[in-house]
Steps between C-alpha positions, in 0.01 A plus 500: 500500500471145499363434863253792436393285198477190666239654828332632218467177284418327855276729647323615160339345135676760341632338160844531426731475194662136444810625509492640856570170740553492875726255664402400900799704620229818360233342672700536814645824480144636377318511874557885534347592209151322574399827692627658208232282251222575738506845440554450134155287591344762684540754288331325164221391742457863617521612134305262422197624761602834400295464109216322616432712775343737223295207344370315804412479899732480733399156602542343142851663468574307806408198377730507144776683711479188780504307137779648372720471816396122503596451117816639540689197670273282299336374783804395692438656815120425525531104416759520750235665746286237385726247595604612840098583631447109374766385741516707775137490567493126514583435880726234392892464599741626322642280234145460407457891446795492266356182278181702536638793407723326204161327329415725187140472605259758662306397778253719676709650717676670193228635331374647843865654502512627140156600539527697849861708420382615113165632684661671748756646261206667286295604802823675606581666210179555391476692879854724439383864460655669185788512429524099468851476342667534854334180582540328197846557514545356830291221491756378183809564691367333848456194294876504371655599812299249709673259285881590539400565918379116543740378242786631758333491845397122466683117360337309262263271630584214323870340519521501106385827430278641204444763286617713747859386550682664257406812642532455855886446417530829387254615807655755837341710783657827247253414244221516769657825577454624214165317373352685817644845427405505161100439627582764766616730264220392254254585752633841616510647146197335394237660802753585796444338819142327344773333288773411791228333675392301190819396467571396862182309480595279257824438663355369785266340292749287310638447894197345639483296214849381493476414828192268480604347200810383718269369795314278206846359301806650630556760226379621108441308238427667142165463602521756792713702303191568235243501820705793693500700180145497492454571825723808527350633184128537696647687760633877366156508345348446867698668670442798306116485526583450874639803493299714306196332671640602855512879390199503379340351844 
């Protein structure tokens, strides 16, 4: 149970007793169960939309759902966003990106970023024809699989490592077997082939990204770790007004 508790002490604000304490060895060992947390994620979120639904518009539930998905990291993943739109939009080489990317402070380039995803995730979900939880679901455990795919696919960026390290010990090409078979899954139950394709499309989402954040500085940083879940979290809810926008048209 330990590595369960430590992706969800990572991943999560959760409070926990004193008494439970993880060693790094659970930190390690705890990468599988991140797709595990986001569902755990997904599923309060979706609850969550579930009771206000009665209360208010569909647009305002998107915005405290969006809310709640962002609150329950504590912000990790979007000040990580933050962080990586400030460097890689600065045209400048690439140990300058990373001391960019390392200064606590937002430049304009971040707010932009912050600004731009948490807009589109709203519009999105605020688009998704009933029922929503499908896509609330997804967009949770896109985020946490997005992390354990770059966290195996890519090195660290910088020679002495970061947050991410201890993790990326633990980290094989199984556990992005399985990250991407639990979305697939996921998806099928949750709407069928709607679902498989929101799944796929934040697979190759997380890809795309990956692969440019390795043209700017070689590799991830804790920064792009946060920044890819964000990114894959937009995309089930797209995809699956996409979709439902096609058959209408």
């Amino acid at each position: 149970m330990k590595p369960f508790l430590a992706a969800l002490q990572f991943l999560t604000i959760l409070p926990f007793p004193v008494s439970i304490k993880t060693e790094e060895r659970d930190l390690t060992r705890s990468v599988p169960f991140f797709p595990v947390v986001g569902l755990l994620i997904g599923a309060g979120a979706a609850a969550l939309d579930y009771g206000l639904l009665p209360l208010f518009p569909p647009l305002v539930c998107s915005v405290l759902v969006v809310v709640a998905l962002l609150s329950a990291s504590g912000g990790l993943h979007i000040d990580g966003l933050a962080d990586t739109a400030d460097g890689f939009f600065s045209s400048r080489p690439r140990e300058r990106i990373l001391e960019i990317m390392k200064d606590s402070r937002s430049g304009p380039m971040a707010v932009a970023g912050v600004v731009c995803v948490l807009s589109l995730k709203i519009a999105a979900l605020a688009s998704v024809a009933a029922p929503r939880w499908p896509a609330i679901l997804l967009m949770a455990l896109a985020g946490r699989c997005a992390l354990v795919i770059q966290m195996v696919i890519l090195p660290y960026a910088k020679a002495e490592g970061g947050l991410g390290t201890v993790f990326k010990k633990g980290c094989s090409w199984w556990h992005v077997l399985w990250a991407v078979a639990v979305l697939g899954v996921a998806g099928w139950l949750a709407c069928d082939w709607a679902g498989l394709a929101a799944g796929g499309s934040a697979v190759l989402v997380t890809l795309l990204f990956s692969a440019w954040c390795y043209r700017k500085i070689g590799g991830l940083t804790g920064d792009t770790l946060g920044a890819a879940c964000e990114l894959a979290e937009i995309v089930p809810a797209l995809a699956l007004v996409a979709w439902t926008h096609g058959k209408i048209a």
